[in-house]
C-alpha positions as a printed Julia matrix, in Angstrom:
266×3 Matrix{Float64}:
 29.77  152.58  103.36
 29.38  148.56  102.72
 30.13  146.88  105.47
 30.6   143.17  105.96
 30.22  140.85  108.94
 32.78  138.13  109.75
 31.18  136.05  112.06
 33.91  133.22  113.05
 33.49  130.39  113.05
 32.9   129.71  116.81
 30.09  132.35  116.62
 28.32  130.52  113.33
 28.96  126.88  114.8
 27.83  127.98  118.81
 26.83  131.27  119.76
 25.08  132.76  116.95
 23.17  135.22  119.29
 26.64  136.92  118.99
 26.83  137.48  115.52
 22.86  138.55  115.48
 23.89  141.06  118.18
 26.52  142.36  116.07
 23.7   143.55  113.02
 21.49  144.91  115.27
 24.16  146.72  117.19
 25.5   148.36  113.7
 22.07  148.9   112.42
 20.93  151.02  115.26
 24.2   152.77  114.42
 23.01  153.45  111.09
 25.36  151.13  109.22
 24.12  149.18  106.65
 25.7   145.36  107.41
 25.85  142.73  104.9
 26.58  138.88  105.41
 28.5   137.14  103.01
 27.34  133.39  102.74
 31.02  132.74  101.11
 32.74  132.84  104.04
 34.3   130.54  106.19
 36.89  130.47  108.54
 40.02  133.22  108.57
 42.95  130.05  108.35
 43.77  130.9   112.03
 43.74  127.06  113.48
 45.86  126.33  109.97
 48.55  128.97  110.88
 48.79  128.41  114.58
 49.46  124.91  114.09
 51.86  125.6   111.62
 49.57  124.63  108.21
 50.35  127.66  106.31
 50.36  125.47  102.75
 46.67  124.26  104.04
 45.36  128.09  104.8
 46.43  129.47  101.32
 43.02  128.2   100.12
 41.58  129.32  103.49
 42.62  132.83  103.16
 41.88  132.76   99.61
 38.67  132.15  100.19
 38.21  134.71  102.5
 39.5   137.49  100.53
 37.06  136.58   97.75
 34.05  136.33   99.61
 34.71  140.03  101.35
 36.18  141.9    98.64
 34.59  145.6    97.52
 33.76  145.98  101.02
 34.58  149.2   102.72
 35.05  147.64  106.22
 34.99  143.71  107.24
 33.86  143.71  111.02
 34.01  140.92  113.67
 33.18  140.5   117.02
 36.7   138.61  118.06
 39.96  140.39  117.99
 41.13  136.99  117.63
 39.98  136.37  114.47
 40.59  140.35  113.34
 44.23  139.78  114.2
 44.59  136.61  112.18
 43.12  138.55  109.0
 45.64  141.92  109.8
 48.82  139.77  110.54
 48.93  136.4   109.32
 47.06  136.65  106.2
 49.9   138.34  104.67
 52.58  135.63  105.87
 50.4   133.29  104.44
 50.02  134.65  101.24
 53.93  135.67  100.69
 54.67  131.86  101.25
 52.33  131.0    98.55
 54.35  132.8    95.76
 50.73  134.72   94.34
 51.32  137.51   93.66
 47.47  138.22   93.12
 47.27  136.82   96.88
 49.33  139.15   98.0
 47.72  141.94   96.34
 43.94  141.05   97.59
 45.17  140.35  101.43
 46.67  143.57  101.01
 43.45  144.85  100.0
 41.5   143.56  102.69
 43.33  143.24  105.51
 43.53  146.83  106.6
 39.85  147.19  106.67
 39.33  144.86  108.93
 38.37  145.46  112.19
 37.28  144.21  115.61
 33.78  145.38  116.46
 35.22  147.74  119.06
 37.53  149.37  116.51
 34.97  149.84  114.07
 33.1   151.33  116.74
 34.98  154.33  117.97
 37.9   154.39  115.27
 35.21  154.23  112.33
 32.27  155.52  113.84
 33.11  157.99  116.17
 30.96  156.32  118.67
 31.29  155.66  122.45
 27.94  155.93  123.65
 26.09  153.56  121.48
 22.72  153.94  123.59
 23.24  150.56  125.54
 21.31  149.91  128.73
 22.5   146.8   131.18
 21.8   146.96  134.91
 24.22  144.24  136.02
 27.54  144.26  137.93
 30.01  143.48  135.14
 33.83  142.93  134.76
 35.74  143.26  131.67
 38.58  140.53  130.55
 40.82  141.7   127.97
 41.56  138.93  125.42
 45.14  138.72  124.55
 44.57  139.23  120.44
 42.92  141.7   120.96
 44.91  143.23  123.39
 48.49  142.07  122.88
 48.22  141.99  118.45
 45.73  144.54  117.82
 45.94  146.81  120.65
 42.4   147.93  120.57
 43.55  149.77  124.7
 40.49  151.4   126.26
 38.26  151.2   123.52
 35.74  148.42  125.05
 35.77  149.89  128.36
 35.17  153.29  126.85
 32.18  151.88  125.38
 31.33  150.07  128.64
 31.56  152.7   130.72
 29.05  154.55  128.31
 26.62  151.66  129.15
 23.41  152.8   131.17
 22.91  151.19  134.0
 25.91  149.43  134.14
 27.92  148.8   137.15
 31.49  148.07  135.53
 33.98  147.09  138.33
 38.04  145.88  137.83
 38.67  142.68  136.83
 41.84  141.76  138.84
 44.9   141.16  137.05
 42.57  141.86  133.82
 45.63  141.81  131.77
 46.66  138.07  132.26
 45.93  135.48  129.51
 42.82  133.21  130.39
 44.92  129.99  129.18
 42.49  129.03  126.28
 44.95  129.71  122.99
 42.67  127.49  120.69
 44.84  124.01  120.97
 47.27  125.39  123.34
 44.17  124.42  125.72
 44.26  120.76  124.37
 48.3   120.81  123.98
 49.26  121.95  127.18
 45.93  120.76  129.05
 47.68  121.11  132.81
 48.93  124.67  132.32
 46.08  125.97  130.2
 43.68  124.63  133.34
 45.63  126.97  136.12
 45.88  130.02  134.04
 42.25  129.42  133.79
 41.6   128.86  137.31
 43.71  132.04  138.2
 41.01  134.11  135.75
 38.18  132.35  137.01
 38.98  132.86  141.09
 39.51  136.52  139.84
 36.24  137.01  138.1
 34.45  135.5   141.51
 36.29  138.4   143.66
 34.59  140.64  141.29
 31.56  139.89  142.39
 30.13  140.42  139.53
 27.19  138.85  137.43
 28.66  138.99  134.86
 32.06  138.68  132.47
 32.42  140.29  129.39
 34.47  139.92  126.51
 35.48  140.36  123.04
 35.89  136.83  122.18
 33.27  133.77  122.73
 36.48  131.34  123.16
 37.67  132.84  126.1
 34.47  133.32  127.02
 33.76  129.22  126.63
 37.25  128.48  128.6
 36.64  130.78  131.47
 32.89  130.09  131.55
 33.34  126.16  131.74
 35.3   126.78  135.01
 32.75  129.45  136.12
 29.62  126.88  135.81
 30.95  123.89  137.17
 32.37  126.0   140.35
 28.81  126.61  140.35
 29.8   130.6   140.48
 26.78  131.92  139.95
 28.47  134.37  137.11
 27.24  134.1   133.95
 29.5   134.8   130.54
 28.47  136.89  127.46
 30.06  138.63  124.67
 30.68  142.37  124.2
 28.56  142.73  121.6
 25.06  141.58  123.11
 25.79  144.0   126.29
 26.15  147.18  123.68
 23.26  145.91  121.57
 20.68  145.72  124.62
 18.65  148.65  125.15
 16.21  149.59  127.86
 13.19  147.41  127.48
 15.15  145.19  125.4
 18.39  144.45  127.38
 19.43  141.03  127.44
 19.61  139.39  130.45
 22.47  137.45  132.06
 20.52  134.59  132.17
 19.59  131.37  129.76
 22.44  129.05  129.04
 26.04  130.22  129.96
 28.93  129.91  127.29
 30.27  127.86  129.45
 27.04  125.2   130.3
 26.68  125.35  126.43
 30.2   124.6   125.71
 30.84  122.01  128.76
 30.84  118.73  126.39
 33.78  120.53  124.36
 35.58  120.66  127.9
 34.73  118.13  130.4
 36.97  116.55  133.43
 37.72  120.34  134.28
 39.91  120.99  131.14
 38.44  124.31  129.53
């Protein structure tokens, strides 16, 4: 199987220890992961805003540098539910009909890392080893477009070590929504103080999720509440294995991220 890693763009520009988590995690898996230096970004920020003329050469692009693969995998199910649902809208407005014919090509085989995981795989104990108290937050792609369900928590729960404990009302959004945060600044900073007060009755050490953006809007409010609870992606929890685990320490998301989002707006 060739398989092809879609890093984002947040990933590539900030938190490449994501993406690099990501191989590791597949190649202890046995899959053999390729990264194509073609791509760039999956038109998302285009489409959202309403630039669907601008993301035809976006998308383009993207089916071109990850064609002949047999799966495209990446660690956000924001970015996986761009590729699976508004690739094709943005190729049917462009009138090609080869367009339409490669994003209906590639889009099926993508898939967020959690997906690929158990769906592809078969896999829900991926021989992961983190001794911290951790709580989960559903992203809202990934739960609301893709529906990827229990599948993280499955693999979570598989974790050794782990002390996973409910993330109250897991299910509401963390207000980032890419410019929705810059748009609607006010609302986008109480949904994320709502998500934020809930991660600190966790208790735990640490918050988990499929997505580094969330992760960056939640974590900003963590670290200057001085919380004490550090932020990290999905991915570097499964790929950390006894001896090697990572450590919920180092810069947080959200200390890393803090120039993006300062005076409190994440």
């Amino acid at each position: 199987m060739r398989v092809a890693l879609q890093v984002t763009c947040v990933n590539d520009a900030m938190f490449p220890d994501t993406g690099k988590a990501v191989v590791r995690l597949l190649r202890r898996l046995g899959v053999d992961v390729e990264f194509p230096r073609a791509q760039t970004c999956c038109a998302q920020p285009m489409v959202n805003t309403g630039y669907f003329d601008e993301a035809v050469p976006v998308v383009r692009n993207f089916v071109d540098a990850f064609a002949g693969y047999d799966a495209v995998v990446t660690p956000s199910g924001s970015c996986a539910g761009s590729v699976r649902h508004q690739h094709a809208l943005v190729a049917e407005r462009s009138g090609d009909a080869g367009l339409r014919a490669a994003v209906a090509e590639t889009s099926p085989r993508t898939y967020e890392l959690t997906e690929f995981i158990v769906d592809v795989l078969g896999v829900t104990d991926v021989g992961a080893y983190f001794p911290h108290r951790v709580t989960y937050h559903p992203t809202c792609h990934s739960l609301r477009m893709l529906g990827v369900g229990e599948r993280p928590r499955r693999l979570l729960e598989a974790v050794r070590g782990i002390q996973l404990v409910d993330l109250p009302q897991a299910e509401e959004c963390c207000g980032f929504g890419g410019t929705f945060a810059l748009k609607n600044a006010d609302t986008s900073v109480a949904m994320g103080a709502d998500k934020a007060r809930h991660v600190r009755d966790t208790g735990a050490e640490v918050l988990v999720a499929g997505d580094n953006s969330c992760l960056m809007h939640i974590g900003g409010m963590l670290s200057r509440q001085r919380a004490g609870v550090r932020v990290m992606h999905l991915a570097e929890i499964l790929a950390s294995t006894e001896g090697t685990e990572a450590e919920p320490g180092g810069p947080a998301v959200g200390e890393r991220a803090e120039s993006a989002t300062k005076g409190g707006r994440g």
